[in-house]
ZAKEBA-600465 format. One record per residue (C-alpha): residue number from 1; residue in one letter; x, y, z. Coordinates in Angstrom, 3 decimals, decimal comma. Example, Ala and Ser with C-alpha at 12.3 -4.5 7.8 and 13.67 -1.06 7.14 Angstrom:
// residues 2
nr=1; rest=A; x=12,300; y=-4,500; z=7,800
nr=2; rest=S; x=13,670; y=-1,060; z=7,140
//
This chain:
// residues 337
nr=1; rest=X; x=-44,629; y=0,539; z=15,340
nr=2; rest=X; x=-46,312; y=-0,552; z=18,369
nr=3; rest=X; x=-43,668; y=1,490; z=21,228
nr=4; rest=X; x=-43,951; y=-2,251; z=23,313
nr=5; rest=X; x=-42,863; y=-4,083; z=19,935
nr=6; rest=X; x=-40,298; y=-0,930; z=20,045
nr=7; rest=X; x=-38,849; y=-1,433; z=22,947
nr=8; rest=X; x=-38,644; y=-5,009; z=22,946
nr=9; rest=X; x=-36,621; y=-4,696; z=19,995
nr=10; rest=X; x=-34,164; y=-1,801; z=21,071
nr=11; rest=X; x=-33,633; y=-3,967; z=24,304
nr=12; rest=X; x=-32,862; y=-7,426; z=22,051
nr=13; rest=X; x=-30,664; y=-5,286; z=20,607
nr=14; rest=X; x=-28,950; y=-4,199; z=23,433
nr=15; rest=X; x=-28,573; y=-7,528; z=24,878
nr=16; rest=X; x=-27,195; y=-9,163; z=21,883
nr=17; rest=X; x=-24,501; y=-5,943; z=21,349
nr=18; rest=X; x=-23,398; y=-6,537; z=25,084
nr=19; rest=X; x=-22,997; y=-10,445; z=24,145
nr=20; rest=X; x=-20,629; y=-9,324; z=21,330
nr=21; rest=X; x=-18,755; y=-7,637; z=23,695
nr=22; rest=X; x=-18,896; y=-10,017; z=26,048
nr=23; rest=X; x=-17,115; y=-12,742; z=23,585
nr=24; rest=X; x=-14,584; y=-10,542; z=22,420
nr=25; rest=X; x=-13,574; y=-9,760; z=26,343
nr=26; rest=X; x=-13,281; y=-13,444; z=27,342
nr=27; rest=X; x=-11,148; y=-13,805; z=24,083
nr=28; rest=X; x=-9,180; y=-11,183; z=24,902
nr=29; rest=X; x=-9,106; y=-13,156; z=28,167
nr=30; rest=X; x=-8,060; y=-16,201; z=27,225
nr=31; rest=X; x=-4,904; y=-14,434; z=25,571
nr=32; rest=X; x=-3,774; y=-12,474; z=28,585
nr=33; rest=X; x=-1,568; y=-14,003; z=31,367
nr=34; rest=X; x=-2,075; y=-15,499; z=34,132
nr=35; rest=X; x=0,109; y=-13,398; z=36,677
nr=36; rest=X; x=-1,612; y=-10,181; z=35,918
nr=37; rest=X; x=-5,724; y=-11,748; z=35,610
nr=38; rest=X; x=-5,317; y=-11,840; z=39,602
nr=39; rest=X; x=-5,164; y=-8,425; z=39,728
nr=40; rest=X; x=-9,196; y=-8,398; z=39,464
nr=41; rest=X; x=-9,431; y=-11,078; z=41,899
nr=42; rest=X; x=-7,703; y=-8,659; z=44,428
nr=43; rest=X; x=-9,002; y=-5,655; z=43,557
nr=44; rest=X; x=-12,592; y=-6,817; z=44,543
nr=45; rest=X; x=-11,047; y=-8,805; z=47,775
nr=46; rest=X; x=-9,700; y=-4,775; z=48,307
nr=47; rest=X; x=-5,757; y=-5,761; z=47,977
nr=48; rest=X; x=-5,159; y=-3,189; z=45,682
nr=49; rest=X; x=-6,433; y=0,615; z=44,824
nr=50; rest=X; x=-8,729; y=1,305; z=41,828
nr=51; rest=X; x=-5,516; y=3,319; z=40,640
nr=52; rest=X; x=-3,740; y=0,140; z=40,421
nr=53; rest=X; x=-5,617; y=-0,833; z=37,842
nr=54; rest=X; x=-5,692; y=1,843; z=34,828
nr=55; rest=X; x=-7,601; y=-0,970; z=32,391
nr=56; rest=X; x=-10,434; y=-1,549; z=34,785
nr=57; rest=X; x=-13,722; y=-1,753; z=32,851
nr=58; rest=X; x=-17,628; y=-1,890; z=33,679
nr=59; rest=X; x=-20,626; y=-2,685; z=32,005
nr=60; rest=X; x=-23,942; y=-2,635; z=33,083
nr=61; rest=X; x=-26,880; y=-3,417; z=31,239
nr=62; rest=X; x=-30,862; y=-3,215; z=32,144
nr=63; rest=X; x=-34,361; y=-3,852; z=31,302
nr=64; rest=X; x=-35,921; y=-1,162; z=33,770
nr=65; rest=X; x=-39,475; y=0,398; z=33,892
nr=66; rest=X; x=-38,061; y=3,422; z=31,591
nr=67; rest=X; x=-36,686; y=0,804; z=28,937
nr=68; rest=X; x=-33,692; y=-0,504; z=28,254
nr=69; rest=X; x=-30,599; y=1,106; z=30,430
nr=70; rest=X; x=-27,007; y=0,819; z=29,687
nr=71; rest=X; x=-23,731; y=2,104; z=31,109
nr=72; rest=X; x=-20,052; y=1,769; z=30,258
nr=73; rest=X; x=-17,260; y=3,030; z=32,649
nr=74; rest=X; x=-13,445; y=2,738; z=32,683
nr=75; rest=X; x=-10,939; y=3,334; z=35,478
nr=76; rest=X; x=-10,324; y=7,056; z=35,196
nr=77; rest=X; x=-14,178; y=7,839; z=35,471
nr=78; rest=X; x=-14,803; y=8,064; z=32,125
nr=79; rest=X; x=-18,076; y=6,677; z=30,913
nr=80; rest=X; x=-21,028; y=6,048; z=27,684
nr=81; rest=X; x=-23,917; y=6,578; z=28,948
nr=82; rest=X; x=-27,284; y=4,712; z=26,934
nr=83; rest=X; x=-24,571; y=4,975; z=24,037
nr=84; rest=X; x=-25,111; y=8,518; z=23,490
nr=85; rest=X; x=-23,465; y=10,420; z=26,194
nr=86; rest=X; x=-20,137; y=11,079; z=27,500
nr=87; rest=X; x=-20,002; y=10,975; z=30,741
nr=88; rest=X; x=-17,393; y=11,466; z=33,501
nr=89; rest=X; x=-17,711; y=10,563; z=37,119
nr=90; rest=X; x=-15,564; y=11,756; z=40,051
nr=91; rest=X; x=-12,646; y=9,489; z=41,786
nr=92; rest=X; x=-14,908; y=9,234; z=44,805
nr=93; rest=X; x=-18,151; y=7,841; z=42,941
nr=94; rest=X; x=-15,817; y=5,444; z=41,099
nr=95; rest=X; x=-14,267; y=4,225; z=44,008
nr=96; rest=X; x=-18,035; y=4,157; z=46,022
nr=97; rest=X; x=-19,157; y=1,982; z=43,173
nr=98; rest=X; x=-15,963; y=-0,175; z=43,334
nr=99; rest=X; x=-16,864; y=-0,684; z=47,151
nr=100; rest=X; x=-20,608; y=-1,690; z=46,287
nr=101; rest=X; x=-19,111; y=-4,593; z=43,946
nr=102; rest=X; x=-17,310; y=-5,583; z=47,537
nr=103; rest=X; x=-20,378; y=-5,685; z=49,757
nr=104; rest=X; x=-22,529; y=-6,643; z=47,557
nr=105; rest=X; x=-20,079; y=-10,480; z=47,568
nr=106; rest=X; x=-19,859; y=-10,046; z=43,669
nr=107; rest=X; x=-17,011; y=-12,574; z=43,478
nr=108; rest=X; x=-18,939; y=-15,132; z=44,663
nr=109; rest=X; x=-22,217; y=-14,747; z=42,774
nr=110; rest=X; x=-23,455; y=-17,470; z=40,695
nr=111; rest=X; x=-22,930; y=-16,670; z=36,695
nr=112; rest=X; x=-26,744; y=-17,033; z=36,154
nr=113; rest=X; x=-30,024; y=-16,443; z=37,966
nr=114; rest=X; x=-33,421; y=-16,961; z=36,424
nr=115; rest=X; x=-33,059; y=-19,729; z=34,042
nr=116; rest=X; x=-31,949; y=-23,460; z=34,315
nr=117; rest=X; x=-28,259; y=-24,929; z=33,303
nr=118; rest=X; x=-29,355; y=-26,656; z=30,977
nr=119; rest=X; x=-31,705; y=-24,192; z=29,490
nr=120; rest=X; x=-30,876; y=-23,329; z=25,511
nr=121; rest=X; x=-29,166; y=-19,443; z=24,745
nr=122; rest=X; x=-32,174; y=-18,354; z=22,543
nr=123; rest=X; x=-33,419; y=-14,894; z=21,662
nr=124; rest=X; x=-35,519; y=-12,712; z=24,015
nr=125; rest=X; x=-39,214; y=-14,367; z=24,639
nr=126; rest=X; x=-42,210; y=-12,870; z=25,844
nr=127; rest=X; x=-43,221; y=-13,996; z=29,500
nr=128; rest=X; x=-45,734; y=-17,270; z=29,435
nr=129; rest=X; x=-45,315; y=-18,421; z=25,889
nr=130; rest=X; x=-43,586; y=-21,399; z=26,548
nr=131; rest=X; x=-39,853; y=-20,300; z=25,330
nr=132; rest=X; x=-36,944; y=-20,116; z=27,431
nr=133; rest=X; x=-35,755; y=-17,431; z=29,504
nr=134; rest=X; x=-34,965; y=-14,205; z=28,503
nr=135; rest=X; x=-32,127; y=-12,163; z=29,974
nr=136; rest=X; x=-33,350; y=-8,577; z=31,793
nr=137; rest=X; x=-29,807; y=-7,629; z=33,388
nr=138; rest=X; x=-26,225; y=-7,814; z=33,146
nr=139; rest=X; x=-23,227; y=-7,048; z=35,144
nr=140; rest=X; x=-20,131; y=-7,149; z=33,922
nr=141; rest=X; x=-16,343; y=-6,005; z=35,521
nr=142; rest=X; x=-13,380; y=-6,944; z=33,774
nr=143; rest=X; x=-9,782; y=-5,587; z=34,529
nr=144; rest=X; x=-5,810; y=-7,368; z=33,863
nr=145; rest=X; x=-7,566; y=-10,073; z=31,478
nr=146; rest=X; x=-10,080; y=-11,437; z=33,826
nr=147; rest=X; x=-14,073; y=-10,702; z=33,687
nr=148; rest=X; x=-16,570; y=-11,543; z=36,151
nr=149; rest=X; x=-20,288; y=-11,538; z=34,717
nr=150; rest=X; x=-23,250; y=-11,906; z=36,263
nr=151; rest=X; x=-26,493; y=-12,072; z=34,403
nr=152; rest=X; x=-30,390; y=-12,149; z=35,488
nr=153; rest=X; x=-32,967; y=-14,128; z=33,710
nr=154; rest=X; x=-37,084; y=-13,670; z=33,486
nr=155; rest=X; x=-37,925; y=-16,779; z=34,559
nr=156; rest=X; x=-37,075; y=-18,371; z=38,216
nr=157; rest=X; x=-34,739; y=-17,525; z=40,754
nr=158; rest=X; x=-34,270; y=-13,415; z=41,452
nr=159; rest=X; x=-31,440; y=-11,687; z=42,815
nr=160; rest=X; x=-32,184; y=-8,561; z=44,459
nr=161; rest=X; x=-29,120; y=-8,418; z=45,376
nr=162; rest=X; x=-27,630; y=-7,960; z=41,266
nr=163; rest=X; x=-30,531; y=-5,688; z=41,070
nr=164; rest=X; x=-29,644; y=-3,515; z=43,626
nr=165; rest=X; x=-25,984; y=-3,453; z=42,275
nr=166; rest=X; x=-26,879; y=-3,050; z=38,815
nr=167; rest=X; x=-29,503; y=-0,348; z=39,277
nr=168; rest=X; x=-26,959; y=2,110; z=41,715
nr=169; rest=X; x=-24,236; y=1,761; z=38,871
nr=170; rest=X; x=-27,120; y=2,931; z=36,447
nr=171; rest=X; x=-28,226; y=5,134; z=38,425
nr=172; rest=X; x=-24,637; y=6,874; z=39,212
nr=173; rest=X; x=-24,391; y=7,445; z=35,011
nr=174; rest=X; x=-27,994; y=8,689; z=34,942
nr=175; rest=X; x=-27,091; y=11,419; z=37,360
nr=176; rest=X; x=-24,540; y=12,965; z=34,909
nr=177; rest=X; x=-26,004; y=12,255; z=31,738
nr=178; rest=X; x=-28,143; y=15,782; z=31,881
nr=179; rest=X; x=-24,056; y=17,529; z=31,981
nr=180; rest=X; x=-22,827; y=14,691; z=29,213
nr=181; rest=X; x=-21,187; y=15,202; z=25,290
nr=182; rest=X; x=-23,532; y=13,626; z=23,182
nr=183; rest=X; x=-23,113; y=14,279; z=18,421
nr=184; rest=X; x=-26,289; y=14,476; z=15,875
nr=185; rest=X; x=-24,244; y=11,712; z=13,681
nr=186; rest=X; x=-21,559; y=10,016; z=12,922
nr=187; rest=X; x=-20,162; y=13,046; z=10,847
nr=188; rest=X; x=-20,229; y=15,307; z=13,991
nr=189; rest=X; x=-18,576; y=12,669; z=16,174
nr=190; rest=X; x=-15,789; y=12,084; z=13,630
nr=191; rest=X; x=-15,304; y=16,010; z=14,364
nr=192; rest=X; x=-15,419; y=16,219; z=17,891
nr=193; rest=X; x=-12,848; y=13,424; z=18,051
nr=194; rest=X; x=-10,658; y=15,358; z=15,595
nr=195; rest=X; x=-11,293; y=18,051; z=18,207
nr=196; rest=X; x=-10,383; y=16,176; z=21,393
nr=197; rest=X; x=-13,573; y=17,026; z=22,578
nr=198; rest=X; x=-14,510; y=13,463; z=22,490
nr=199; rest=X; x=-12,882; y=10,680; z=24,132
nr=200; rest=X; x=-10,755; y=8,312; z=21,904
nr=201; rest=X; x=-12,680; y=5,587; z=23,324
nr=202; rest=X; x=-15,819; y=6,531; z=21,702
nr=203; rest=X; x=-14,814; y=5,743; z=18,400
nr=204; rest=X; x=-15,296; y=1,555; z=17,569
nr=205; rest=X; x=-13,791; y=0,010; z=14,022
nr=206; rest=X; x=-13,836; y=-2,935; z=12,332
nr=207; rest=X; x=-12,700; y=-3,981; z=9,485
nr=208; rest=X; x=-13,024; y=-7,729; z=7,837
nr=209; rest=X; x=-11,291; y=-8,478; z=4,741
nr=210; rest=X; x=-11,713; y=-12,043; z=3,976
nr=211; rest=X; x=-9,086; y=-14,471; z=1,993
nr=212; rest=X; x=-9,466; y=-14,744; z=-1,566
nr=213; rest=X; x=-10,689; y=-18,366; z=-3,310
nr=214; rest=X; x=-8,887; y=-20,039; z=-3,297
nr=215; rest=X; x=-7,115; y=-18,669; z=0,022
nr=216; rest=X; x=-3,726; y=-18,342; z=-0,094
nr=217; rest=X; x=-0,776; y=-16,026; z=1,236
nr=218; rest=X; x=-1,313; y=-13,916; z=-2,522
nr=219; rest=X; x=-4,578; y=-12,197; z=-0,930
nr=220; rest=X; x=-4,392; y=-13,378; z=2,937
nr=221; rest=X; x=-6,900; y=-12,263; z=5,098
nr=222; rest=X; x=-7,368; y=-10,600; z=8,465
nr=223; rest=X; x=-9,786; y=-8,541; z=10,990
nr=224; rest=X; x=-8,541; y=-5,301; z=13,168
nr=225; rest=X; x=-11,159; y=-4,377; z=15,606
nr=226; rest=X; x=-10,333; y=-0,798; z=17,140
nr=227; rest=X; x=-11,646; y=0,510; z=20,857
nr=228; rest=X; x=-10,151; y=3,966; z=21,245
nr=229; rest=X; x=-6,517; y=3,130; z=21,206
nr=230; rest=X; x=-6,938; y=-0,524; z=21,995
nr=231; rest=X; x=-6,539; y=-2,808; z=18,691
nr=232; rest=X; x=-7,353; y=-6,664; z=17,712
nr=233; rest=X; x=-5,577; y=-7,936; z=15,386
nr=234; rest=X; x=-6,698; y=-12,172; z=13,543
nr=235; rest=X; x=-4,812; y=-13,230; z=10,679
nr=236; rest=X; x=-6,169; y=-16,194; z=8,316
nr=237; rest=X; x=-4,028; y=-19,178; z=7,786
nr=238; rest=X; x=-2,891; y=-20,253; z=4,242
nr=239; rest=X; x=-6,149; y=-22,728; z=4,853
nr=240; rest=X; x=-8,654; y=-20,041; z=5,261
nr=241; rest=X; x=-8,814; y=-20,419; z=9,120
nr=242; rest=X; x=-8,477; y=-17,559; z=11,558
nr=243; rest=X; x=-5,957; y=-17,481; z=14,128
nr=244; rest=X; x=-5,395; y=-16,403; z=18,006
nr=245; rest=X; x=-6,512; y=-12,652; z=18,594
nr=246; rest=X; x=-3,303; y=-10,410; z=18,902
nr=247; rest=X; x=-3,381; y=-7,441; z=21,099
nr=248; rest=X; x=-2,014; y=-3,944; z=19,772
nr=249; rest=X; x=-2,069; y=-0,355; z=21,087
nr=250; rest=X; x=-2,007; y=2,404; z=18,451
nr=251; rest=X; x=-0,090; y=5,605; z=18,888
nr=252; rest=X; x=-2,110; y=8,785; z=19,243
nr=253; rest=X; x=-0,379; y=10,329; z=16,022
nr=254; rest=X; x=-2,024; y=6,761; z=14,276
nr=255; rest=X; x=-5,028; y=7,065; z=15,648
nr=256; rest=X; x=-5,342; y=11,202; z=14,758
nr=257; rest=X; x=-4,501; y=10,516; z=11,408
nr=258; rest=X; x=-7,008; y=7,544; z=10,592
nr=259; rest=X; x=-10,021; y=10,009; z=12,041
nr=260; rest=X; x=-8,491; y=12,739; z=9,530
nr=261; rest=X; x=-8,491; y=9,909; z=6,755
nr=262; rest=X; x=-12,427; y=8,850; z=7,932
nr=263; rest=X; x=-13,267; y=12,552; z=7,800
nr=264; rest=X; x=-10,986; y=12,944; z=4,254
nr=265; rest=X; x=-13,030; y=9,821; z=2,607
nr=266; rest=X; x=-16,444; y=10,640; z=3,220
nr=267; rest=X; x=-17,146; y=7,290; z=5,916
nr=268; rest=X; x=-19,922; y=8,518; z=7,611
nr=269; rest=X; x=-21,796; y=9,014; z=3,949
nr=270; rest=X; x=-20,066; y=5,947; z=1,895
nr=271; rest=X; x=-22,702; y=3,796; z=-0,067
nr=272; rest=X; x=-23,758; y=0,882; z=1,845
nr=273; rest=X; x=-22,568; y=-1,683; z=-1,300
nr=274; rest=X; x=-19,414; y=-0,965; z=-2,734
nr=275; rest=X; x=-17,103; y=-3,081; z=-4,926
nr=276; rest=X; x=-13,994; y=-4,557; z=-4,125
nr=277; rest=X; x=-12,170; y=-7,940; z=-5,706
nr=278; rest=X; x=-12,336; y=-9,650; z=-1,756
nr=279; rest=X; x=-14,812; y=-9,507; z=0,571
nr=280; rest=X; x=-14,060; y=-6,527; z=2,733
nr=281; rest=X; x=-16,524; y=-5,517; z=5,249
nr=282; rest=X; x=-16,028; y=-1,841; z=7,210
nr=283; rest=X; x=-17,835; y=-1,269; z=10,256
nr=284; rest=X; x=-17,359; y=2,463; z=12,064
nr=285; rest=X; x=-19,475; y=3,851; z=15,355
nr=286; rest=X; x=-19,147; y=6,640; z=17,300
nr=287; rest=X; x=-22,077; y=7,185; z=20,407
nr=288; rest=X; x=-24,050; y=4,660; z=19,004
nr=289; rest=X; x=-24,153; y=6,305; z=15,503
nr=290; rest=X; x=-22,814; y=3,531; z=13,284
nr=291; rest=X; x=-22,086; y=3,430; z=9,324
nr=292; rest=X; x=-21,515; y=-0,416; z=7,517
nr=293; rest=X; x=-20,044; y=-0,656; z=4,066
nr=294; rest=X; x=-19,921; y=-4,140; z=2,450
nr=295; rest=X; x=-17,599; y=-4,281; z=-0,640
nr=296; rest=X; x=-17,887; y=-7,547; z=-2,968
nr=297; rest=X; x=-17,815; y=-8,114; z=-6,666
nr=298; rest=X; x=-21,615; y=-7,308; z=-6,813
nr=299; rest=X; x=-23,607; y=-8,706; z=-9,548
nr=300; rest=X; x=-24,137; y=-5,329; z=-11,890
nr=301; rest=X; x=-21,312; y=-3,304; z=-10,453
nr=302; rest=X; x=-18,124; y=-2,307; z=-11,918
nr=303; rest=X; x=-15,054; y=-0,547; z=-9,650
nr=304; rest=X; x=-16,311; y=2,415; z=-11,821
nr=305; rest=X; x=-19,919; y=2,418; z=-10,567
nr=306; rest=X; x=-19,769; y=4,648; z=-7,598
nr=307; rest=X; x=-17,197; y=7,248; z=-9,433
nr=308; rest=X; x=-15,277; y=9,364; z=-6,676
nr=309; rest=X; x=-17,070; y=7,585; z=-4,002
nr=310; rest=X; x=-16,055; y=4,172; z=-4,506
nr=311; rest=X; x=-12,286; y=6,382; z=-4,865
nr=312; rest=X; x=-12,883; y=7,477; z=-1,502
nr=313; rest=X; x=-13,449; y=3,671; z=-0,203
nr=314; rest=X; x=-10,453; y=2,512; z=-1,952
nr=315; rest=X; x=-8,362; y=4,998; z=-0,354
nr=316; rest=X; x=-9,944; y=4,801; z=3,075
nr=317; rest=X; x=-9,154; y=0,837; z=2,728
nr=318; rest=X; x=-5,709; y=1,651; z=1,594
nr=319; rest=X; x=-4,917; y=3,364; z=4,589
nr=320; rest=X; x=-6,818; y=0,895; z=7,024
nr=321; rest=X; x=-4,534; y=-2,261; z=5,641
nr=322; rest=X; x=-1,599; y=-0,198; z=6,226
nr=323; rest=X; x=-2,583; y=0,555; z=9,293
nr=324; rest=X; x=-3,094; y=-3,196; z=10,079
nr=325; rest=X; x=0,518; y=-4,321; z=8,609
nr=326; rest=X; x=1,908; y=-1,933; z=10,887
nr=327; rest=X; x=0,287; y=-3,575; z=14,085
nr=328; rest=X; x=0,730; y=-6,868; z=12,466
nr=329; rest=X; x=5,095; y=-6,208; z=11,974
nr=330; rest=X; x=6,671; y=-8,601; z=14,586
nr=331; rest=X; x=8,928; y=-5,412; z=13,902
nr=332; rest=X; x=7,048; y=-2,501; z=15,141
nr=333; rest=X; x=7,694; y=-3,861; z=19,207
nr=334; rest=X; x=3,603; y=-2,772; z=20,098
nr=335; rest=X; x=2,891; y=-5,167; z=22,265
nr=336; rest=X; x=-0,311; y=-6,219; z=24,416
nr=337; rest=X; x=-1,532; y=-3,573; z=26,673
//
């Protein structure tokens, strides 16, 4: 493959992973209140310490002369570097990069540069070919429920000013990538999290099982997204329809004992098609290293098919829905946060 057709692709990539993200942060948004989602407001205005705020979160993405750049970093310096690497910056470069988003007037940037209101959200484009815009750079600071984002098209207006931003935040990760924790696979970064010689935070899950047909509340359905210790939780209605995302925070003795299960089962080296009576789909990544099993009633396949493998998924499932019914108990008292 061409490496311009190469890293067009890894960059569309990119950009459409950090629009995921973005969507699940403003829903996460939308369910947080309104007395704490100041607390980003006045953290950039320089009210309040970068301490103040433990669930501070940046995310910087950016189509530079070396390719497609990305960086990740959290409150305590912690930080994913490209994906790959685990990095960790010091208190002081945190809080210079905290004071850059306050000269630089952040809060008052425009959402867009580069591309017209009305313009349609449309796939990357090369330049001249008569589609819309393509976006090039993104900045992104969320913290207490609220997210500013601020993203650069191809076409039109520039701001140097974004650029300048996003490329010292890049630029701060790039400087400690050489001393980061990167894995071969997914099977090595299941083990360095059993290990604690990976960051909880590096580990992403999700898991879709979808209602049966017709739905009912005999085989409801539901999503739990993971983020380190962070946890989603959507329930289907009785009519098939998803509801309001729930926030949950595992313990640590949860979380260590789903990586020993994922380790136990096999996930890093489950079949891609497995069978299961609902539609269950299992998504796990760890530094970029991802593994997706879809389990259906597949045309051909029996729940004998895949012999101790497909006993490994049903297992590893087993333990995920529990998992989920415990977050889900009105009972349990984990709350938001």
């Amino acid at each position: 493959m061409p490496r311009f057709i190469r890293t067009t692709l890894q960059a569309s990539l990119a950009l459409a992973l950090l629009a995921m993200s973005a969507v699940a942060a403003e829903a996460r948004a939308s369910a947080a209140d309104a007395e704490p989602a100041a607390a980003l407001a006045r953290l950039l205005a320089g009210e309040v310490a970068l301490e103040e705020v433990p669930d501070l979160r940046i995310t910087v993405g950016c189509l530079t002369d070396g390719g497609w750049r990305s960086l990740e970093l959290f409150s305590d310096g912690l930080g994913f570097w490209g994906d790959r690497w685990q990095i960790r910056l010091s208190p002081n470069r945190m809080e210079g990069i905290l004071e850059s988003f306050r000269s630089s007037g952040f809060s008052d940037w425009a959402e867009e540069f580069g591309r017209s209101p009305e313009g349609p959200k449309t796939p990357p484009a090369p330049e001249g070919s008569g589609q819309p815009a393509r976006m090039i750079c993104q900045v992104r600071l969320a913290a207490a429920g609220e997210a500013k984002e601020v993203r650069q098209f191809d076409k039109g207006e520039v701001s140097e000013a974004l650029r300048r931003l996003a490329y010292e935040i890049l630029a701060a990760g790039e400087e400690v990538a050489g001393d980061g924790l990167t894995v071969g696979g997914l099977s090595e970064g299941l083990r360095k999290l059993q290990e604690g010689e990976l960051d909880r935070r590096a580990l992403e899950l999700q898991v879709h099982r979808r209602p049966a047909e017709p739905a009912g509340a005999e085989a409801p359905g539901w999503i739990l997204r993971m983020h380190g210790l962070e946890a989603e939780l959507q329930r289907y209605s009785a009519a098939g329809t998803l509801g309001p995302i729930e926030l949950r925070r595992l313990d640590r003795g949860d979380f260590e004992a789903l990586v020993r299960s994922l380790i136990e089962h096999g996930m890093a080296t489950l079949p891609p098609n497995l069978w299961s009576a609902q539609y269950t789909d299992l998504r796990l990544s760890v530094l970029g290293f991802a593994k997706e099993v879809q389990a259906r009633q597949f045309a051909g396949m029996t729940p004998t098919t895949h012999g101790e493998r497909q006993a490994d998924f049903t297992a590893l499932f087993d333990v995920l829905q529990g998992l989920y019914q415990d977050l889900a108990s009105p009972a349990d008292g984990r709350g938001a946060g």
